[in-house]
N, C-alpha and C positions, 0 to 999 in steps of 0.2 A: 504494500500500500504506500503511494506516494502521497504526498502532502506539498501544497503551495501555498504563502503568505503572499500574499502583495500588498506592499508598506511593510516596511520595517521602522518609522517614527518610534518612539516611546512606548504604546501600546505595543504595535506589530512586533516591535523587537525583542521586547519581553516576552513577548509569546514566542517567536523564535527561539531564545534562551532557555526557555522553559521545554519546550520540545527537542532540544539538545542534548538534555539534561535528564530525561524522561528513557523510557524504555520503549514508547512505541513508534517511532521511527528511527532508524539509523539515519545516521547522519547525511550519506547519498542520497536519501530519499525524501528530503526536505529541501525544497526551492524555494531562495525569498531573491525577493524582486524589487527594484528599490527606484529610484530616478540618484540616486545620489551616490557619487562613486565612491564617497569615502564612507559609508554604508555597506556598500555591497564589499570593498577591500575588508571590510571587519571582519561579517561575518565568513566571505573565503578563505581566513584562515581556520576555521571552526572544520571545516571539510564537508560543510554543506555545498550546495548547488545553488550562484546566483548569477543573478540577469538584470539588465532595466529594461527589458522588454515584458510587459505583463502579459501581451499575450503566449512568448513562449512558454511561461511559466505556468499557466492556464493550462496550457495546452499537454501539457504530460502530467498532470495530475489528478489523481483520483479524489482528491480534496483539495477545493480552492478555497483558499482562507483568504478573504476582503479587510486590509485589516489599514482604513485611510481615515481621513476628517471625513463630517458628515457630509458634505457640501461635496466631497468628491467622488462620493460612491455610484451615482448616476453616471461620470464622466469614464470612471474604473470601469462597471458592468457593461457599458454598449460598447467602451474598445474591446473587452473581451468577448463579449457575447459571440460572435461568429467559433471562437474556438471550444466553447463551453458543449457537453454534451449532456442532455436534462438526464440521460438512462443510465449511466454511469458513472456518471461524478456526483458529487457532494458540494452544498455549497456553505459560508459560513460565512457570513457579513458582522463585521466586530465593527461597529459604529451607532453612539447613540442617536437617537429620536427618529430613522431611518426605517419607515415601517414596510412591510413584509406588501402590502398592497404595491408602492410605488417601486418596490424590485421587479416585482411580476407585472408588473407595468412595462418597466423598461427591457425585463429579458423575454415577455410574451411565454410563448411554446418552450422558448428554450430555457426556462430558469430550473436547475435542477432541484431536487429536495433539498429544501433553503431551511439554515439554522440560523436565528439571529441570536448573537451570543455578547455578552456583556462579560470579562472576568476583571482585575484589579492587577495593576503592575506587578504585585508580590508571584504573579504566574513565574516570572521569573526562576523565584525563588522554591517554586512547586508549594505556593500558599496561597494563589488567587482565591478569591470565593466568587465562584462565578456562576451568572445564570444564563440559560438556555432555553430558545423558544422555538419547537419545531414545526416547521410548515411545510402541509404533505409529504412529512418524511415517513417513511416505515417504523416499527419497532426496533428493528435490524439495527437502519441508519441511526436510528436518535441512541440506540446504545454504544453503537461502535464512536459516536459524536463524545457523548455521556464520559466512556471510557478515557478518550484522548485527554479531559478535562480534567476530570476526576483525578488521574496521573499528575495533574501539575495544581491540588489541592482540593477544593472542594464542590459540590455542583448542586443546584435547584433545578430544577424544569420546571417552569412556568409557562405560564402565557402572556400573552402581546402589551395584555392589558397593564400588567405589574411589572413589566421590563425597567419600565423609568424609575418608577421605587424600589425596583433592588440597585440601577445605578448609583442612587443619588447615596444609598444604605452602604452598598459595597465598595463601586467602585472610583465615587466622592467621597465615600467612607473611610476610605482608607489615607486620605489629606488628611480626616478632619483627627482621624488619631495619632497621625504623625502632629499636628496640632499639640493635641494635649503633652504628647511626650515634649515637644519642644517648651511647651510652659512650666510642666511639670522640673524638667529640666532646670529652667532657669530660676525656677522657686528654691529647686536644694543647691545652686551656687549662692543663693540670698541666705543660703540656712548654712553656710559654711564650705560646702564642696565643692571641688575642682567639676570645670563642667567636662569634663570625661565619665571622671569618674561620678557625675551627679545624673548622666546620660546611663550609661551603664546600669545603674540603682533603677532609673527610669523603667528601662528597657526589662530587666528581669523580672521587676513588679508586676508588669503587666503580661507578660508571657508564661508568668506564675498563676495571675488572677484567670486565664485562658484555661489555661491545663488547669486548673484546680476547677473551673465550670464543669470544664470534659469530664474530665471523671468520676466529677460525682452528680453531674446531671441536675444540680439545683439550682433554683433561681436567683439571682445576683444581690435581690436583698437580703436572699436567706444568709448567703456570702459575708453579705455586709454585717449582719446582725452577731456574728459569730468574733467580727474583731470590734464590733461597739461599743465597749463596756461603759456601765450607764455612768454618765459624769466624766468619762474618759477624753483625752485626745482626740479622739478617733472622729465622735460623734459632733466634736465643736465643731469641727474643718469639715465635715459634711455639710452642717448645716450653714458654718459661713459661706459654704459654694454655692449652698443653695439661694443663702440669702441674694446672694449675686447674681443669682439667674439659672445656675448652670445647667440643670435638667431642660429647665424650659428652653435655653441657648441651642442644648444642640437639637431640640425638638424643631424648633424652628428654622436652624440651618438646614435641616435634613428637608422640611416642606418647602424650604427656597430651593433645593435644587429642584421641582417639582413644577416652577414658576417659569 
């Protein structure tokens, strides 16, 4: 099974990374396709297969992964359309607000079983949390989709309708936690630490708070409740954040990216 990216930007590239990285391509069998030659010089040293022609890259793969701005994917799909074939390949469009109507508009007959996928740069790292919305794919295709994802962290299948609320949750989501770590940060150099090592402290905290949900499957304030002791620390700096907004802050960041 061969696999094509076209775009390798930020998104695309991380997704490249992540599929490098990953066991279900060898590295032959992954084409990214790029306009930018110091791009495409990168990842050929990886021992992938690249191009800046998107349609040769189209055109020998069993999976084309669209992976541009939104604004480009019209301009992407009809230079490739003539190589795409609807019966044998796979399609995979990574770009937000881009709905499944105006692909099948622009590829008609030819658009083949279309994934619109959202994941988070962390793909990279095979930690994306990403979601998936399959349109007249088979079970087959949406698992063998499922699979690829899954490999480079975690996966939802949804539909059309909640694509935008799991971007703005996952894949804005994942700013707005790098966010916190960055204040969090800058609070324990205010409390004495070097900002390495006040990073560091940041960083393990919450990778802690993570793993400790996993495992034990409980809910975040049960979490909380368990280091609140009444009159404590713990609970002032709660509720000073709260006094400040902070529940309501990211409540409302998360319904602005929705806007």
């Amino acid at each position: 099974m061969k696999i094509a990216v076209i775009g390798a930007g930020a998104m695309g590239g991380a997704t490249v990374e992540g599929l490098i990285k990953g066991k279900q391509f060898k590295n032959a069998d992954i084409t990214v396709s790029d306009p930018s030659q110091a791009v495409v010089e990168k990842f050929a040293k990886t021992g992938v297969n690249v191009t800046t022609d998107n349609k040769l890259a189209a055109d020998t793969a069993d999976i084309v992964c669209v992976v541009v701005k939104p604004w480009l994917v019209e301009r992407v799909l009809k230079d490739i359309k003539p190589e795409l074939n609807a019966k044998k390949q796979l399609l995979i469009v990574i770009a937000a607000g881009v709905s499944s109507a105006s692909i099948k508009e622009w590829l008609g007959d030819n658009c083949p079983p279309l994934f619109l996928v959202i994941p988070n740069i962390a793909i990279a790292e095979m930690a994306s949390m990403t979601f998936i919305v399959p349109v007249g794919a088979s079970g087959k295709d949406t698992q063998t989709v499922t699979d690829i994802f899954n490999e480079m962290g975690n996966t939802l299948i949804t539909d059309e309708q909640h694509l935008a609320a799991g971007t703005t949750l996952a894949s804005c989501g994942i700013a707005y936690a790098m966010r916190y770590i960055r204040a969090a940060s800058e609070g324990g150099v205010e409390l004495g630490f070097k900002a390495d090592d006040a990073k560091k402290i940041v960083m393990q905290t919450i990778k802690g708070a993570v793993e400790l949900l996993e495992a034990s499957g409980m809910h975040p304030e049960a979490a909380i409740d368990l280091v609140t002791t009444p009159g404590g620390v713990t609970i002032k700096g709660l509720n000073e954040m709260e006094h400040a907004g902070f529940t309501s802050a990211v409540i409302r960041g998360l319904k602005a990216g929705l806007k």
